[in-house]
C-alpha positions as CSV (number, residue, x, y, z in Angstrom):
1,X,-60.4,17.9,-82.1
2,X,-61.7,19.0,-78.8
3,X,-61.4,16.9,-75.6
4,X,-64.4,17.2,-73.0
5,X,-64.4,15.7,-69.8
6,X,-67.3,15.7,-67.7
7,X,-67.3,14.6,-64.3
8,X,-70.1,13.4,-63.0
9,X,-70.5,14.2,-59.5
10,X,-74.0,13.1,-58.9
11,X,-76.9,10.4,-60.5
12,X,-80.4,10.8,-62.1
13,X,-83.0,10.2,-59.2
14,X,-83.2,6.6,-58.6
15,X,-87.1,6.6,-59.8
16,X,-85.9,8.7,-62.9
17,X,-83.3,6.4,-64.4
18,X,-85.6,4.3,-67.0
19,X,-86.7,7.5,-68.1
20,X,-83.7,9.8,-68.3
21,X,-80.0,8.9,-69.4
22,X,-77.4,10.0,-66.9
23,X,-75.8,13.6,-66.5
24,X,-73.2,12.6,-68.6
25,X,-75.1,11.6,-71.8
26,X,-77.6,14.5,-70.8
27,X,-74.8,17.3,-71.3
28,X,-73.8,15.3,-74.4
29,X,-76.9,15.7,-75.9
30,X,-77.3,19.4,-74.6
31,X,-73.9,20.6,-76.3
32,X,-74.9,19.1,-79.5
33,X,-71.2,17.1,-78.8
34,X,-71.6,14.9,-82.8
35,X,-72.3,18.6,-84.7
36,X,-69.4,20.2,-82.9
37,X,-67.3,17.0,-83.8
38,X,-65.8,16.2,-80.0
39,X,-64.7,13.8,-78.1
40,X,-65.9,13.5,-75.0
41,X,-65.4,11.4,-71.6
42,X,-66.8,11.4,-68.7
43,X,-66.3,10.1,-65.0
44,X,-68.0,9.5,-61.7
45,X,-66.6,11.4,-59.1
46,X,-69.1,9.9,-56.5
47,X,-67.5,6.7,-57.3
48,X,-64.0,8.4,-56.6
49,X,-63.3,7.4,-60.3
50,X,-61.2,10.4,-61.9
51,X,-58.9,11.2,-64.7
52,X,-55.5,9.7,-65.0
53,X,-54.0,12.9,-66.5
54,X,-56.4,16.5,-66.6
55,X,-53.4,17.0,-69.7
56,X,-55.5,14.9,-71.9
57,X,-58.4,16.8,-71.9
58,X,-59.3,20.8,-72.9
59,X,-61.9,22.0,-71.2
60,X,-63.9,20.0,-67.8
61,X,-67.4,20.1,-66.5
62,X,-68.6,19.2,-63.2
63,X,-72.2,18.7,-62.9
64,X,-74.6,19.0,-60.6
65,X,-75.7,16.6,-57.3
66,X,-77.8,16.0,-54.2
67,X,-74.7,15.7,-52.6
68,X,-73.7,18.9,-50.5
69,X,-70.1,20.2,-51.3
70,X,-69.5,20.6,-47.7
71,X,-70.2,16.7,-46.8
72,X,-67.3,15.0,-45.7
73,X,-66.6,12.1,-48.6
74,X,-62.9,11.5,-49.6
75,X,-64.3,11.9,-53.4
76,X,-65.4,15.6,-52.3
77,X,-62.0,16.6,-51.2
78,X,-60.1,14.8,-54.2
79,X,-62.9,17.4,-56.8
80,X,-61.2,19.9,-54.5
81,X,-57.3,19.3,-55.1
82,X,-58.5,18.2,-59.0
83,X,-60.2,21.4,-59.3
84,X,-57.4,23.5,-58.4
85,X,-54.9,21.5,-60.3
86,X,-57.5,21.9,-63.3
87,X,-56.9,25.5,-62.9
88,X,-53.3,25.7,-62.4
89,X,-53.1,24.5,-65.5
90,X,-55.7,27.3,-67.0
91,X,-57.9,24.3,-68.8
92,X,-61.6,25.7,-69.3
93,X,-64.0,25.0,-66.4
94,X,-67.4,25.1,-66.2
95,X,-69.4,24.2,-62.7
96,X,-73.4,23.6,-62.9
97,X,-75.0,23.7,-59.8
98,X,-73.3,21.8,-58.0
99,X,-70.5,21.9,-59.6
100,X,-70.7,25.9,-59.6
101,X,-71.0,25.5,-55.6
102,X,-67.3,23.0,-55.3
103,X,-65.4,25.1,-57.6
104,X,-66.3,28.5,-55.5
105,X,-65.4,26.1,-52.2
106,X,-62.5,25.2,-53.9
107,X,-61.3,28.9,-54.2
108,X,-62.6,29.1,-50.1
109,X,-65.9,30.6,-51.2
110,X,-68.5,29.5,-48.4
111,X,-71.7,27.7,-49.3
112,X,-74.5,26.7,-47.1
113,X,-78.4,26.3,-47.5
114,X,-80.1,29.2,-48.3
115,X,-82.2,30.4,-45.2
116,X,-84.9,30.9,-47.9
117,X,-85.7,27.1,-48.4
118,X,-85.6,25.9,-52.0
119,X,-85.4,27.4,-55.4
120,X,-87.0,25.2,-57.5
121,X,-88.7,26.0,-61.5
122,X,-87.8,29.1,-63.6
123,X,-86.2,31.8,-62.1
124,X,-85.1,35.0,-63.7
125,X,-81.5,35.5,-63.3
126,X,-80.2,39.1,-63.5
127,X,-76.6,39.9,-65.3
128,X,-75.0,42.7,-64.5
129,X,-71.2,42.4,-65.8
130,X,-70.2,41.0,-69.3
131,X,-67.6,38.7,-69.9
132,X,-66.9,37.9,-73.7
133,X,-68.3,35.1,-74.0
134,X,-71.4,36.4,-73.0
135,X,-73.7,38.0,-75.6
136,X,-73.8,41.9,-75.1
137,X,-77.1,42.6,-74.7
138,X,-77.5,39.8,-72.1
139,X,-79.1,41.6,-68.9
140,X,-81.5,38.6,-67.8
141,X,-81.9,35.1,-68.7
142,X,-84.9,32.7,-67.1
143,X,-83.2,29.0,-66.7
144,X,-84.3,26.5,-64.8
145,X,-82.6,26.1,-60.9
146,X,-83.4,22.9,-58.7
147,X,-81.3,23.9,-55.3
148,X,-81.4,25.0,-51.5
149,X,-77.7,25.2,-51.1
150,X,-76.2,28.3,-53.1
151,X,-72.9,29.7,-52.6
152,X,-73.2,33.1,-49.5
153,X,-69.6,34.0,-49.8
154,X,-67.0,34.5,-52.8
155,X,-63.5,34.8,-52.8
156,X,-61.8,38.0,-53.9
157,X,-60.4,36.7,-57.4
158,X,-63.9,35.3,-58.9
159,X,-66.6,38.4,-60.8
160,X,-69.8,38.0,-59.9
161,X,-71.5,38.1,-63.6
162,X,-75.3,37.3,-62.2
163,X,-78.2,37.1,-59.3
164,X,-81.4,37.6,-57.9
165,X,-83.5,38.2,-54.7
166,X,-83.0,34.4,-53.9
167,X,-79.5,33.0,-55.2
168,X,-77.1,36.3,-54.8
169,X,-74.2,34.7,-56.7
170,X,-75.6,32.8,-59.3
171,X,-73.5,33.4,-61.9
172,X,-69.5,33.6,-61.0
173,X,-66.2,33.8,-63.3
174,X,-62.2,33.6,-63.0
175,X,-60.5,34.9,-65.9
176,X,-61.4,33.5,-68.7
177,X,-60.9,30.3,-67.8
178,X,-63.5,29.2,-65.1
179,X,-67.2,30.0,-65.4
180,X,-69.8,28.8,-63.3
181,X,-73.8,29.0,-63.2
182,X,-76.5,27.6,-60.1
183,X,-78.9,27.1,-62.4
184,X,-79.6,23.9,-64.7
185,X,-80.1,25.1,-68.8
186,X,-79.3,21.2,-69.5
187,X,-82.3,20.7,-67.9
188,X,-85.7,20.0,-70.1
189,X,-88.8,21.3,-67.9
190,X,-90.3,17.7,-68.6
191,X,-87.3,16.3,-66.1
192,X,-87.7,19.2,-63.9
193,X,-91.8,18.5,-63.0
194,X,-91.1,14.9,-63.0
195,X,-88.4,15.8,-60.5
196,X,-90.6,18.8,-58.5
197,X,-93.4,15.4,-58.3
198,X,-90.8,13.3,-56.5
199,X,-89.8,15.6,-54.3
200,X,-92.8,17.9,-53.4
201,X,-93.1,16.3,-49.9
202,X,-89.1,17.5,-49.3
203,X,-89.5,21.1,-50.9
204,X,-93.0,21.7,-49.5
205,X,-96.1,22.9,-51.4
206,X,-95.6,26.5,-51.5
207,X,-92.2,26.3,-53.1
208,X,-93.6,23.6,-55.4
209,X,-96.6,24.6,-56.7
210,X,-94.8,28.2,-57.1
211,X,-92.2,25.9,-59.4
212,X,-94.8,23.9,-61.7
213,X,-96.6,27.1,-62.1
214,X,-93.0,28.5,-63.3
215,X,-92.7,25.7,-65.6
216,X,-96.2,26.1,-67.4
217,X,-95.7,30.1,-67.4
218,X,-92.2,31.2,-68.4
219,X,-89.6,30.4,-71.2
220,X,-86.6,28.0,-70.4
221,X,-83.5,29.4,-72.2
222,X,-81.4,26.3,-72.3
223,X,-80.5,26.3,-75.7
224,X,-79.2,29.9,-75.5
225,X,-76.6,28.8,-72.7
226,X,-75.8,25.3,-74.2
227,X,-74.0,27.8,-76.5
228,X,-72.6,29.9,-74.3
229,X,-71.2,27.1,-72.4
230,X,-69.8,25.0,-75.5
231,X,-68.3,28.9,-76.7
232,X,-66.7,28.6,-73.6
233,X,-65.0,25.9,-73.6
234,X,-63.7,26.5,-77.3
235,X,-62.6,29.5,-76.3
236,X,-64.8,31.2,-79.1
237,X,-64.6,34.7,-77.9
């Protein structure tokens, strides 16, 4: 039976909680975790609570945060050294977000807020190199992003699969064994507008009425990478 372990690095808004589970369950739910017949467990990084032993699990996902990856919290630099040791051991990786952003850190990638502001609704998100896990006539995707820091600089050893105009390095890869994505597909646009609402003051009108106009006009293709992600981890490919 596959072993998922998601580490939680952030928390639902505080206003959001009564009305949406926490990462954790929300990525259950998203993988469809009971059809596939896993077991998964899940941790708070931001409460420096971490696995005893990454051996007991076969494939890790870090979610995403408010946090910034470059803040200086000891539970920030522990993701770090887990991260790498994660990989050492070639166990399946997949970042969101923020997650995508630490594990590119992690391999001294640079990340920093984009000079642009924030990206924040449905963006279409340009692939431009397949991977096998991928589907082969995958050349854009629109998902739903909710960030102003992105990753600027990538290491030497990661492929950059996706981008556009906004978020260069969307989309990154190492080997087949890490993949990473800015954007949110476990995202539902009802959580994203409720989330755009609380924080319109923050990303400013143009940015957010440009995002709930987004999120009545295009498609969200969550379910398509919920797959791709749980293919992933399985190694189905």
């Amino acid at each position: 039976m596959f072993k998922l372990c998601i580490l939680e690095a952030g928390y639902i808004n505080p206003a959001l909680k009564d009305k949406y589970p926490p990462y954790s369950d929300l990525l259950k739910d998203f993988l469809k975790y009971k059809s596939r017949n896993w077991n998964v467990y899940s941790y708070r990084l931001y409460e420096s609570k971490f696995p005893h032993s990454i051996n007991d699990f076969d494939g890790f996902i870090i979610t995403g945060s408010s946090f910034g990856v470059y803040e200086n919290f000891s539970w920030i630099i522990e993701t770090i050294r887990l991260i790498n040791q994660i990989i050492s051991k070639k166990k399946q990786l997949v970042g969101i977000c923020f997650g995508h952003q630490i594990i590119i850190q992690a391999l001294n990638g640079l990340i920093e807020k984009s000079i642009y502001g924030w990206g924040a609704g449905i963006k279409k998100i340009n692939f431009f190199k397949n991977k096998p896990w991928l589907p082969n006539n995958l050349s854009y995707t629109n998902l739903i992003s909710f960030h102003q820091d992105q990753v600027v600089e990538i290491p030497r050893c990661v492929d950059h699969l996706a981008g556009n105009d906004f978020c260069k390095y969307y989309s990154l890869a190492l080997e087949d064994i890490v993949f990473t994505i800015q954007g949110h597909p476990e995202f539902s646009k009802k959580y994203t507008l409720d989330l755009l609402n609380l924080r319109r003051e923050g990303i400013g009108e143009v940015e957010y009425l440009k995002g709930v106009t987004e999120l009545k006009k295009f498609d969200h293709q969550g379910i398509l990478f919920g797959n791709i992600i749980a293919n992933f981890l399985e190694r189905k490919f």
